[in-house]
Each structure stands twice: as C-alpha cells, then as structure tokens.
N, C-alpha and C positions, 0 to 999 in steps of 0.2 A: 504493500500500500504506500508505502515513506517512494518506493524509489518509481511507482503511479504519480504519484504527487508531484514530484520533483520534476517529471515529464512535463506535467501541465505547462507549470509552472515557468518551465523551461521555455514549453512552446510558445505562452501569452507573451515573455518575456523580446522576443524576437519580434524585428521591425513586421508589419503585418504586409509589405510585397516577399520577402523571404519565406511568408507562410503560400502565398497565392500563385506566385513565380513559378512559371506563365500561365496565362489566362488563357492565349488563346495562340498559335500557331506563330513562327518566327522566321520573321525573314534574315536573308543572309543575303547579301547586296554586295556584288561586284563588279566590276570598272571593264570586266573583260567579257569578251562571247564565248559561246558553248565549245569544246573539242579542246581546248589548249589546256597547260599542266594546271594553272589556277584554280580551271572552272574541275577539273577531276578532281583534285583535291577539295574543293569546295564540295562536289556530291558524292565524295565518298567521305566525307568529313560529318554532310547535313544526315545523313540518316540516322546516323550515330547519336547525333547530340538530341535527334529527336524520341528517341528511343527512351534518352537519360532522363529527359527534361517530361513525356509524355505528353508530348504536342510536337506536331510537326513543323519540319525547320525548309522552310521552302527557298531553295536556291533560285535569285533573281537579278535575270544578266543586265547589265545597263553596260554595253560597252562604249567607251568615248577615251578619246585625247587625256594621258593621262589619269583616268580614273576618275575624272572630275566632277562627271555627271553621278555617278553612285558614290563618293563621299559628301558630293552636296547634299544631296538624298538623306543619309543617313544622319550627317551633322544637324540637321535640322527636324530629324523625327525627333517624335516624342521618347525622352530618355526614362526609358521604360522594361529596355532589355529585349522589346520583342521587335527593333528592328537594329541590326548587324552588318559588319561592313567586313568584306575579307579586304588587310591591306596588303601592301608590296611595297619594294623599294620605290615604286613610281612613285608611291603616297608621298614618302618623306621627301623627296626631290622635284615636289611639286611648286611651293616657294620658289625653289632656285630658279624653274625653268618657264612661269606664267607671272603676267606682270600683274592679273591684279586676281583673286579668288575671293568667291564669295563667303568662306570658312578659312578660320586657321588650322593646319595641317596636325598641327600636336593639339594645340590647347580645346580645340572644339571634340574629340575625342577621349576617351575612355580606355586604355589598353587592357585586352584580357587575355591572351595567352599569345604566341607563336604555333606555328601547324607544321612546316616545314621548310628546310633550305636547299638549294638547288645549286651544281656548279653550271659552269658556261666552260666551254673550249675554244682555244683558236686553232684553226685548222685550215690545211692547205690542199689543193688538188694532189693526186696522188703522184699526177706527173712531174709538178713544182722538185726542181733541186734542190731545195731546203727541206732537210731533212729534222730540222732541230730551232728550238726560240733563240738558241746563241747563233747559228746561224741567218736567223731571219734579220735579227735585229741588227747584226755586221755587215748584209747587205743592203739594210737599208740606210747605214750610216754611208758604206760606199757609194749608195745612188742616192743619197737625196731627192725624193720628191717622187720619185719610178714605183713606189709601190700602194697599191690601192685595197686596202681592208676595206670589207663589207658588211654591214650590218643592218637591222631594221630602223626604224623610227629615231630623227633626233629625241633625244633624252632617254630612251628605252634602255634597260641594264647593259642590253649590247653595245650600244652606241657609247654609252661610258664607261664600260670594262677597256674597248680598243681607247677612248682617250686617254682613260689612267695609264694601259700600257703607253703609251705614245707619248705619256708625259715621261715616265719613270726611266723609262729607256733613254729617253732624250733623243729620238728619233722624230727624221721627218718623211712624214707617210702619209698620204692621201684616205681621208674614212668618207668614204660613199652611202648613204643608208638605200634603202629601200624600204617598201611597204610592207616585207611579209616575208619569213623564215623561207618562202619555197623561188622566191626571185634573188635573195642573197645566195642560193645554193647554183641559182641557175648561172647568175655572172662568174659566177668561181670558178663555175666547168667550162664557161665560154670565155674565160681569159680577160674579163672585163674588171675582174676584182683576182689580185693574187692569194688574198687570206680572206678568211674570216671568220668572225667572232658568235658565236651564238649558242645555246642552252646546250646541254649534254645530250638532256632525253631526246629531243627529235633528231639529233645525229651519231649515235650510239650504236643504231645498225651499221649504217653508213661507214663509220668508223670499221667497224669490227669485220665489216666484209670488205676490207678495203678502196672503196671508190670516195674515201677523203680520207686524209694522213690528220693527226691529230698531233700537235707541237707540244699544247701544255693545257692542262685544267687550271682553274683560276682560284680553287679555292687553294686555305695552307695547307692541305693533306690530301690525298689521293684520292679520287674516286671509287668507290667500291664498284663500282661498274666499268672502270676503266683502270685497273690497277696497276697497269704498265705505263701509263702518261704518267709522265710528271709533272709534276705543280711548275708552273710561272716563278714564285719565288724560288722552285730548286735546281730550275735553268738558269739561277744566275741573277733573278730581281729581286734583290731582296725586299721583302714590305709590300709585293703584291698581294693585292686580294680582292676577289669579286666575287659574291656570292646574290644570289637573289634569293629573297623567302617570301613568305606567304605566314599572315597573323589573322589575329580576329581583334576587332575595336568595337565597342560602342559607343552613342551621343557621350558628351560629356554630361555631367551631372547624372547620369544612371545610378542608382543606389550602391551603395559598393557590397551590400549583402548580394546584389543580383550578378556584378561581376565576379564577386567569388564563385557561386553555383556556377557559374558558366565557368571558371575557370578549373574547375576541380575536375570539370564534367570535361572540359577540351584537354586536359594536362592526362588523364585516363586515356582518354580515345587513342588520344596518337601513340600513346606508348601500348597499343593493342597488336599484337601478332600481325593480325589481318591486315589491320590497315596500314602499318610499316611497310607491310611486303609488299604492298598495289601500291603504295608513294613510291618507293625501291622502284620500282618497276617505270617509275616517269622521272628517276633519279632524283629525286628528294630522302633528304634524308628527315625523319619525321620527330620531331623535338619541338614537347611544349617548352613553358616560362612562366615566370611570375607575370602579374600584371606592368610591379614594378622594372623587373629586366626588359621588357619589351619597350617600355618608353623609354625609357635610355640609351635602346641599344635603336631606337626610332629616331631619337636626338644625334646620336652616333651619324648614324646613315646620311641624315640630312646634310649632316657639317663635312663629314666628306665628300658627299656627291658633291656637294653646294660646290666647296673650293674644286673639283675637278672641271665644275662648268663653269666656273670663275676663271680659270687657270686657260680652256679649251677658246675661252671669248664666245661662247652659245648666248646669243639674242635672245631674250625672253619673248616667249609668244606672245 
C-alpha cells in the first residue's frame, strides 16, 4: 500500500504534459525528399519512436534550399513535442550561407538526441593516374588551376568537404557543383570533372566493383564499409574532417519533460540491432546524444562551416 501510495503521489507530482505526452500522432519534418539517406533514416527511425510513444510519428517531406522550408515549419509550430524536425549539417550552416531567415538556427530550436553520422569520399575515375590524396594534391600544386572536383549544390556537405580540402591542402583546384549525386558521377566519367567528392553510401558499390577509385574517406577513422580507404587526415592532412549527420530538434520552449521522453525513446532506438544494421547499410553509423551534446556539437558545426565559407568567399543567397 506505502509503495501504491508513493506511485500516486509520484504520478500527480509530475508536470501534467509528461503524464499526457502525446495526445495525438507526431510529425517528423524534413528539408529533404523521399529515397535519399535522411528520409531512410527518418522512416526507419519514425516507426520506432511510434511504437514507444503509442501514436504514430508521420514522416513529412518538405524538400527546399537548404532545409529552410521544414525548419521554418517547425520553428514556428506549437512547442508541444508533437511536431519535429530531422536536422543536418545544412541546419547549422544555414546562417553562414542565407542572408536573411525567418528563424534562428540554434536559438528557435530544442535539441533532442542525434540519429546518425555518415562519411563522404573523394574519389577519382578508375582510369585517372592518381592513385593516392598525396598524389592528387602534388599534382594539383604542379598545375594550378587544371583540376576540376565535383560536387552537388553550393553549400551542401559536399560542396564544403572539397572546400575545406582545398583550403587545408593549400591547393588551387576548380569545384564545379551540380544539381544531383547522379550528374556529378556523370562528369567524372566524361572527363568534365577529375575528382569528386560525395557521401559513401551511394558510391560504395561503385567503389567496390571498381568503376571509381576511392582516395580517402573524410571522417578520422575508417569506414567500416570501406576498411581499406584511408582517412584524408592519414594521407597526410592532418585536422581533416567531414562528416555529415542526421538529429532530431524541437520548437524551442517545448517542455523539457517532453524532450526527455523523446530523448530516452530516440537514444534506445538507434542503439537497436535492427536498426544499426539498415543505417550500416546506407553507411551511417547510428549514435544517439544528450540533448545537451547535440547543441554544442550544433554550435560546433556552424563555426566551422561558417569560417570555411568565410574562408571559400561563398555569397550568401
């Protein structure tokens, strides 16, 4: 009966959204479209958290420039817990690279865990003579200005992975974007672009069946999908590092009883068999976080990208 009691007592004691949290189904709001590693990870991520929470977590794509259109979205729902933003590096580097937004990128959000992180590769046609990033980078000191990297969208993690290279090397090299992972693969093979730079999982086969040569991965430790590349920094850079992830945010002012549940529930999930091995599989590596490690490491991101498109002379949109 004492330890009935004690229950109650417990339960009245607690703010009354922590008792009701959620009321009614939860959206999950992203900056991207369906098919690419975000939105997988986002729908192998929402069944989960629906399952915990017992209300369904409805994945809702708003793809746009930057992410802009689903953090506006979300900055401005009712900070409630039942509507959620999946962020990315884009988020934090949003500042740097728009001249004016209708939200601020930290302060108008909530952090509630990380989901997972992903390497990028640089990599060269198979027929390319360089064999090696010590060699890329010695031929591009040789030719100045002769060599053309490829990548998607100004500002996209690829776009500022090859800058940060380009800086740290001290190399002068042409970066070309393009629209979409399947036009940067096409200039590489058509000799329009000599390297380039882009996420692991959509080149991963490619790699492996040899029809692209792969230089270096960008995070500081190997890829477990690619064990034989080496890292950027063990070619010889020291202090590189490019990784792209993938978190969960909410509006700011959300109760911080509701980020915790969400956070116990998203910090569970990913450290699940299953669901490591299907991220694995799109080369992420799946690793929650406190609420407070992700703002920080959010804060992080920004100040670096910031100074590297500081550094690059990138126009703000």
């Amino acid at each position: 009966m004492r330890w009935l009691l004690a229950l109650i007592v417990l339960a009245l004691a607690l703010p009354a959204e922590a008792q009701t949290y959620p009321q009614r189904p939860v959206r999950l709001v992203l900056g991207f479209g369906p098919g690419g590693v975000a939105d997988i990870v986002a729908r192998t991520v929402a069944p989960k958290l629906g399952d915990a929470l017992g209300q369904q977590v409805v994945v809702d794509n708003r793809p746009s420039a930057g992410g802009i259109v689903a953090a506006e979205a979300v900055a401005k729902a009712e900070p409630d817990g039942h509507t959620l933003l999946l962020i990315s590096g884009g988020n934090a580097v949003s500042s740097s690279l728009y001249k004016s937004l209708s939200y601020d990128p930290i302060n108008d959000f909530a952090m509630v865990s990380s989901l997972g992180f992903f390497d990028l590769a640089i990599v060269v046609d198979p027929a390319s003579p360089v064999v090696s990033l010590k060699e890329l980078i010695q031929s591009a000191k040789d030719k100045p200005g002769t060599i053309n990297v490829g990548t998607i969208g100004i500002g996209s993690t690829q776009h500022l992975s090859a800058e940060l290279f380009r800086s740290l090397a001290g190399i002068n090299v042409v970066i070309v974007n393009y629209r979409a992972t399947p036009a940067v693969m096409l200039a590489l093979k058509g000799g329009e672009v000599q390297v380039a730079v882009e996420f692991l999982a959509p080149l991963a086969g490619q790699i492996k069946s040899g029809a692209v040569r792969a230089l270096g991965a960008t995070n500081t430790k190997r890829s477990p999908m690619l064990p034989d590349v080496p890292t950027v920094s063990e070619s010889g850079l020291a202090g590189y590092e490019a990784t792209s992830w993938n978190g969960v945010a909410a509006p700011a002012r959300t109760p911080a009883t509701v980020i915790q549940r969400l956070n116990q529930e998203l910090v569970k999930i990913v450290d699940m068999p299953d669901v490591k091995a299907r991220l694995l599989e799109l080369g992420v590596e799946a690793r929650g976080s406190t609420p407070e490690w992700l703002r920080g490491y959010f804060r992080s991101e920004s100040e670096k990208w910031g100074q590297v498109i500081a550094r690059a002379g990138i126009e703000k949109q």
